[in-house]
Each structure stands twice: as C-alpha cells, then as structure tokens.
C-alpha positions as CSV (number, residue, x, y, z in Angstrom):
1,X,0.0,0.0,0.0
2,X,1.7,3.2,-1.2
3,X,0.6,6.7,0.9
4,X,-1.3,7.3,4.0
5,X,-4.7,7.9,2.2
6,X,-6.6,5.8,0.0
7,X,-10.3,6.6,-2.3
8,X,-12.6,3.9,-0.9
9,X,-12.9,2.7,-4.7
10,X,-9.0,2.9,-5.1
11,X,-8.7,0.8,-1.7
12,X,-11.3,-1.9,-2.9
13,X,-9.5,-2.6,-6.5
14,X,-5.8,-2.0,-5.4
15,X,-4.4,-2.4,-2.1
16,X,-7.7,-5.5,-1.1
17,X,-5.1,-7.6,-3.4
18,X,-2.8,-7.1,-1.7
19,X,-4.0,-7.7,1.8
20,X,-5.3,-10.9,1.2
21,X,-2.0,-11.9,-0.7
22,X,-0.1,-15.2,0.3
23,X,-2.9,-16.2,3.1
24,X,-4.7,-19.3,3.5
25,X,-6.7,-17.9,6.5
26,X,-7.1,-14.4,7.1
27,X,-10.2,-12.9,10.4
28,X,-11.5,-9.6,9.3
29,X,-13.2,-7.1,11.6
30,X,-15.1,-4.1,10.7
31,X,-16.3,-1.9,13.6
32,X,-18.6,1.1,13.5
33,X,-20.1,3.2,16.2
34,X,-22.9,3.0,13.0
35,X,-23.5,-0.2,10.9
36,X,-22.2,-2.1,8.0
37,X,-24.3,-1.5,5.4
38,X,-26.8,-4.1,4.6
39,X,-25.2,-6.5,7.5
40,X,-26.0,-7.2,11.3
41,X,-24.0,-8.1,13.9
42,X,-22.1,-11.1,14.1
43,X,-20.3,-12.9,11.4
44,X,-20.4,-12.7,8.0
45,X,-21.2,-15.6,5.9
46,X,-18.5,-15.3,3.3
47,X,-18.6,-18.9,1.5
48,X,-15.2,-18.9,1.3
49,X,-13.1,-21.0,2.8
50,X,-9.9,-19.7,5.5
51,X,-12.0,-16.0,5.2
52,X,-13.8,-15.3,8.8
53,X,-15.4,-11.6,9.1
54,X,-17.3,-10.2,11.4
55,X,-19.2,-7.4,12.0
56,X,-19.5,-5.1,14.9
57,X,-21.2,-1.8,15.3
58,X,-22.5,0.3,17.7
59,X,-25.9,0.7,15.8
60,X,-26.4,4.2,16.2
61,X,-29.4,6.1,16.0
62,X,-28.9,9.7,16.6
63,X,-31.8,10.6,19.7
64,X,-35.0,12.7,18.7
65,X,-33.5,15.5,20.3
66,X,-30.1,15.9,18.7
67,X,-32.1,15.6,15.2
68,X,-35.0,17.9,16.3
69,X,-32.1,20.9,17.4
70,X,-29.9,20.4,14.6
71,X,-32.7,20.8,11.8
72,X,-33.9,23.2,13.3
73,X,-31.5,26.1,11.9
74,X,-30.2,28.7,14.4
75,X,-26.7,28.4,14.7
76,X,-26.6,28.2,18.4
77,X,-29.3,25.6,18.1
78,X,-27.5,23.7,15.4
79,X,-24.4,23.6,17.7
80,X,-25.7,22.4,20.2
81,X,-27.4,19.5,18.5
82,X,-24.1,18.4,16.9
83,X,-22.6,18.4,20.6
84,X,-25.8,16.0,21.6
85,X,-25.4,13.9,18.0
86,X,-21.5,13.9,19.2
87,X,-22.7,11.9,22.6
88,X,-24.5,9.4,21.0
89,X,-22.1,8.9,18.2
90,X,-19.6,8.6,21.3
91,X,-22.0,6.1,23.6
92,X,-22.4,3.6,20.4
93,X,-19.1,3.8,19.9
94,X,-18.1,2.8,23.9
95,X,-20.4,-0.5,23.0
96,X,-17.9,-1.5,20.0
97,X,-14.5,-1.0,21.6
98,X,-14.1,-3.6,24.2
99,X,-14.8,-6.6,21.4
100,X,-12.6,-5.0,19.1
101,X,-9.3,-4.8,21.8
102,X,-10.7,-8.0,23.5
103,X,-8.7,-10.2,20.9
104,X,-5.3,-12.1,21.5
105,X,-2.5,-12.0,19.1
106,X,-3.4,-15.0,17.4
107,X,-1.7,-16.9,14.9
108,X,-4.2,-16.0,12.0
109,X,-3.8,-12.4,10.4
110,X,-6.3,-10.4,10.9
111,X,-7.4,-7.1,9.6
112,X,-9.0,-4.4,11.3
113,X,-11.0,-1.7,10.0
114,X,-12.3,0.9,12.2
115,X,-14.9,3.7,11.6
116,X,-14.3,7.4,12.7
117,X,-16.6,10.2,11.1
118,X,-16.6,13.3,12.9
119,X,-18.8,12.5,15.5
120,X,-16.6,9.6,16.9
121,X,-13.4,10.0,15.2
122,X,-10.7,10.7,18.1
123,X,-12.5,7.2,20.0
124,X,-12.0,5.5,16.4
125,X,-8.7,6.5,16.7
126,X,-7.8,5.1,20.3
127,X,-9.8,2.1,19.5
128,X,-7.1,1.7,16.8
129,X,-4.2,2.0,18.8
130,X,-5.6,-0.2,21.4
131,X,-6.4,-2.9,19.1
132,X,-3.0,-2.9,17.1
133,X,-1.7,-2.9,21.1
134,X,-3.9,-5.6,22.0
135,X,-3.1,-7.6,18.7
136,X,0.3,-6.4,16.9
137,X,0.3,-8.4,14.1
138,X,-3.1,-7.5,13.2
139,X,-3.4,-4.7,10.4
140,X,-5.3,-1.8,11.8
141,X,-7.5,0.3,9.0
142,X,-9.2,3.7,9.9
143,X,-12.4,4.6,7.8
144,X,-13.6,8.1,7.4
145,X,-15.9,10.2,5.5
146,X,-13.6,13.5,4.2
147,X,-15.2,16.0,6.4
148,X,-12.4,18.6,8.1
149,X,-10.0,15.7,6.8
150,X,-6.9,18.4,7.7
151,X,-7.9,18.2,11.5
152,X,-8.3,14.2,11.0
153,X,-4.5,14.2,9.3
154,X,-3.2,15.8,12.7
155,X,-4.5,13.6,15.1
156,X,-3.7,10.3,13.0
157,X,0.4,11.3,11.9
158,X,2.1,9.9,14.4
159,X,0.1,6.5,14.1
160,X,0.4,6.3,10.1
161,X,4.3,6.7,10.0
162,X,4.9,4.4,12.8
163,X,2.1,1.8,10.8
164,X,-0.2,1.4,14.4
165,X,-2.0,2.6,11.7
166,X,-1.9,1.0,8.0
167,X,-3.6,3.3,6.1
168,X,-7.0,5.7,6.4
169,X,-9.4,5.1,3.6
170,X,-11.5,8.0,2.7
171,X,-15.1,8.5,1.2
172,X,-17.2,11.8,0.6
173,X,-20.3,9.5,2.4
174,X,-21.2,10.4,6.2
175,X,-21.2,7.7,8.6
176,X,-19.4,5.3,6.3
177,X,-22.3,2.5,5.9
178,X,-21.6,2.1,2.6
179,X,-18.2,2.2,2.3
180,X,-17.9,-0.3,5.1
181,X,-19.8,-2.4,2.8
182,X,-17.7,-1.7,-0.1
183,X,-14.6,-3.2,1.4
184,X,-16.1,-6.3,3.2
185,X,-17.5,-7.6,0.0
186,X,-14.7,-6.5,-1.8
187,X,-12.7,-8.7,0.7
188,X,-15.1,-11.8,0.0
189,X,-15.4,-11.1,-3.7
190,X,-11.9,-11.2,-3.8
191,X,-10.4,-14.2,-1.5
192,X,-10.2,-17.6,-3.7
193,X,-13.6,-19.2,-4.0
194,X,-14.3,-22.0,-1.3
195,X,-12.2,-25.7,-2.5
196,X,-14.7,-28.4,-3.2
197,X,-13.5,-31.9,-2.1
C-alpha cells in the first residue's frame, strides 16, 4: 500500500489484493459506532473458505433531540445538536471498543477496520491504537468520510508513519455504511472461492 490515504474505490480494487495476498486464513473485523451496510451483527457468511469476518457496530441512532435541534437552523441551536449527536455517536461507539481490543494475538492475520466520522473520530482513533496494542500483528484500517480531513490528518500522523496505523481510507459519504460495505464484500469477492472436495 503506497501513501497514508486511499479513495474507498481505489482501496477496494488496489491495495484489497494485496491484503489478502499469500494467506490461506485471514479474520476480518469491521467496527462502526454505526453499521455495516446491509449487515448485522455477528459474522459474515463469506462462503469462502480460511475468510472469517465479522461485524460489529454500535448501531447508532442519533436521539430525537439531537435531530429535532440540529434541523432546526439557528446556529446556536445547530451547535448544540451536533454536541448532543457527538454523545450518542460517542456512547455507540463505547459499546464497539471492548470486542474490538478484547482479541489475543493469534496466529491467524487479521485485519481491522475501524470507523471514525466526525462524531466519533478521536474514539475510532484510540480504539485503533488499542487494538493494534492488544493484537500487533493485526493490520489496523481507519475509515472516514472526508469531512475537516486536515484536523483528522493531525491527530492520526504519528500512528500512520509508525504503521499502528496501515492506512485511512476516505469516502465523501457520512457515517461510512456504505463504504464499510464496499470493502467487506470487496474482501469476499476477492479471496479464492471455497475448495470443493
């Protein structure tokens, strides 16, 4: 994987090769203080053989108050239903992190990729650093939608050039559903089809 920052599309047809390369078994894990969309909790039936992922979000659902402030267009108002959209994001996200860092450095490579949008993203971040801690063999992916990316860059640096961090991939979509869902099945579309014997 060349550079810090990868296009979600870019990610999926380029550097997905490459991260499935050479293994026979590879665990995937895709956490979101949202969801994956299109995909519940649990694992993934992939149908291919050696390919384990597994899904675990937060679920989020913003409360009726953050949504009823923000829309409701004073700027004061608007403030102060990001703050309250910020706590929830934050609360579904606190549900996520303890499965994610619970794992043992095992002897099957794993891949981690982690969701941060604005709401979330400094958690994202230390969930990431606690996960490549917990597990230092694992590869350790951050997600995030391109909103106040510049801020983002700061806080992840020191993580990307020391490789905590692999790389961040980047979409222009908020809350990263879809992308998410972009690389898993990129994953299992690419991962040699199941060995019938």
């Amino acid at each position: 994987m060349k550079g810090f920052y990868h296009v979600v599309d870019s990610f999926v047809r380029d550097d997905v090769p490459q991260l499935i390369a050479g293994h026979s078994r590879l665990h995937i894990i895709f956490a979101t203080y949202n969801t994956v969309g299109g995909y519940t909790n649990g694992p993934v039936k992939t149908g291919k053989d050696g390919l384990t992922v597994e899904v675990r979000g937060g679920e989020l659902e913003y409360s009726k108050d953050s949504n009823r402030i923000f829309h409701i267009g004073n700027p004061v108002d608007q403030m102060l239903g990001l703050c309250v959209m910020q706590d929830d994001a934050r609360k579904a996200h606190s549900k996520v992190e303890p499965a994610v860092i619970a794992g043992e450095d095992c002897e099957v490579p794993s891949a981690i990729f982690i969701y941060g949008g604005l709401s979330a993203f400094s958690e994202a971040v230390d969930t990431a650093v606690k996960a490549k801690n917990a597990s230092p063999s694992s590869k350790v992916f951050i997600t995030t939608c391109d909103c106040n990316l510049m801020e983002k860059e700061s806080r992840l640096g020191q993580f990307l050039k020391n490789k905590t961090i692999e790389c961040v991939v980047t979409t222009g979509e908020c809350g990263g559903r879809a992308m998410m869902r972009q690389i898993l099945e990129g994953i299992v579309e690419a991962w040699p089809p199941a060995q019938r014997g």
